[in-house]
C-alpha positions as CSV (number, residue, x, y, z in Angstrom):
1,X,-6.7,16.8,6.7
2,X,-5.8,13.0,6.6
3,X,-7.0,12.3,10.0
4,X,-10.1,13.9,9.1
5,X,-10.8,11.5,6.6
6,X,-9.2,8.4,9.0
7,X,-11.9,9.7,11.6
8,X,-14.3,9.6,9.4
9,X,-13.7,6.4,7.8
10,X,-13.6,4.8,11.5
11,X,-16.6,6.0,12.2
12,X,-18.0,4.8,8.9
13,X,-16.6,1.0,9.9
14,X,-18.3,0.8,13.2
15,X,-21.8,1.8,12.1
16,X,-21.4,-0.2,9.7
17,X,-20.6,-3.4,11.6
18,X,-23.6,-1.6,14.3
19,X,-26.0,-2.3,11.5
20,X,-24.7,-5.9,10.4
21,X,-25.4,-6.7,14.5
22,X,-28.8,-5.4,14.1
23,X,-29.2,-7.0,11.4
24,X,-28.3,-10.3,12.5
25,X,-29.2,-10.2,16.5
26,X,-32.1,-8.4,16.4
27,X,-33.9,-9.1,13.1
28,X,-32.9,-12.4,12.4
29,X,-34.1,-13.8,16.0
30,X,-37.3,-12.2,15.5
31,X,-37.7,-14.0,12.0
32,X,-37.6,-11.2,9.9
33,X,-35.9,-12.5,6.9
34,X,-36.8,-9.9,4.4
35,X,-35.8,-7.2,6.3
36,X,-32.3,-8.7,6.9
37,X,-31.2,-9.4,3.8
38,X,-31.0,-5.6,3.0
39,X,-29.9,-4.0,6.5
40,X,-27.0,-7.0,6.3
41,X,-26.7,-5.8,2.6
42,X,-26.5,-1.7,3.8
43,X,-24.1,-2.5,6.6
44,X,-22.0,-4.2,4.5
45,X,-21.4,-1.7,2.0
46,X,-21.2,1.4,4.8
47,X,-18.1,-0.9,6.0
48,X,-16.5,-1.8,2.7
49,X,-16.9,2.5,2.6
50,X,-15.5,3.1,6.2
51,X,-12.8,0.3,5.2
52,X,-11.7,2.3,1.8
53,X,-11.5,6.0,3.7
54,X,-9.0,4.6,6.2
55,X,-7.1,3.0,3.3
56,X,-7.0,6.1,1.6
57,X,-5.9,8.3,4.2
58,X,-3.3,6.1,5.3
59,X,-1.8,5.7,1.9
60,X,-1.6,9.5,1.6
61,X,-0.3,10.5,5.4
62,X,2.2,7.9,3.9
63,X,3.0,9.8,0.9
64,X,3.5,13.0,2.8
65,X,5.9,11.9,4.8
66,X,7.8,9.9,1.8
67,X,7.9,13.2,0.2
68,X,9.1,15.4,3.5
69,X,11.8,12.6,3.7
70,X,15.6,13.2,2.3
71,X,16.5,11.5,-0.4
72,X,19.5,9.6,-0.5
73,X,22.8,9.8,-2.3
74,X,22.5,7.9,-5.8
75,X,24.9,5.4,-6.2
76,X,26.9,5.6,-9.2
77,X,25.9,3.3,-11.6
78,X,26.7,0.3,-13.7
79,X,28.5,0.8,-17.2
80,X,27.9,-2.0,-19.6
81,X,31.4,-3.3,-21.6
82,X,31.1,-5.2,-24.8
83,X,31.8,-8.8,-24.7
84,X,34.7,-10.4,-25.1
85,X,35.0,-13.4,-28.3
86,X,33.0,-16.2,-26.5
87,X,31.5,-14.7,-23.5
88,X,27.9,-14.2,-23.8
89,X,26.8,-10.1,-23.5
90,X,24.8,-10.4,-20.6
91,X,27.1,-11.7,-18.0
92,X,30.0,-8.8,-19.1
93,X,29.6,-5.9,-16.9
94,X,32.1,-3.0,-15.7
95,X,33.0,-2.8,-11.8
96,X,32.0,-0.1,-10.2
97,X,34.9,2.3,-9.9
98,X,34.7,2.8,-6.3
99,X,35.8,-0.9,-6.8
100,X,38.6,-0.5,-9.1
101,X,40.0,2.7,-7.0
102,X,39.9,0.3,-3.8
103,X,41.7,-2.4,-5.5
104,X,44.6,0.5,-7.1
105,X,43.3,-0.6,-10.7
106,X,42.6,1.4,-13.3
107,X,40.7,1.3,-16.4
């Protein structure tokens, strides 16, 4: 379904810069200044278009295969201590207790 939408998108990119060439090398030489201004103006926004498809489909093949990944292990977290008299809150922080078993402390 994504590369559907990826094909679709490229294709939308490349007539898109096809019609900023025409624009540009073909009416612009010829002096055709009003017609220019809006084929440059269409070819721009068909890319911009093209541009935004790909994005899209790229961000959600991305998605899908975030999603079809395993997850890993949590980690244990973080338990907060009160501070001690003179020690600002902030910086007082629990080891982990992975830590303290390594170390043959204990709590």
């Amino acid at each position: 379904m994504f590369w559907t939408r990826e094909i679709a998108g490229w294709a939308l990119i490349g007539l898109g810069l096809l019609v900023f060439i025409i624009a540009f090398f073909i009416f612009l030489p010829h002096h055709m200044i009003v017609e220019t201004v809006p084929a440059a103006f269409m070819g721009f926004i068909i890319f911009r278009g093209g541009i935004h498809l790909v994005k899209v489909a790229v961000a959600a093949r991305i998605c899908q295969q975030a999603a079809a990944a395993p997850k890993p292990k949590a980690a244990r977290p973080v338990v907060p201590q009160r501070a001690l008299p003179g020690q600002p809150p902030h910086l007082t922080v629990v080891p982990v207790v992975a830590e303290l078993e390594e170390n043959g402390s204990s709590r």
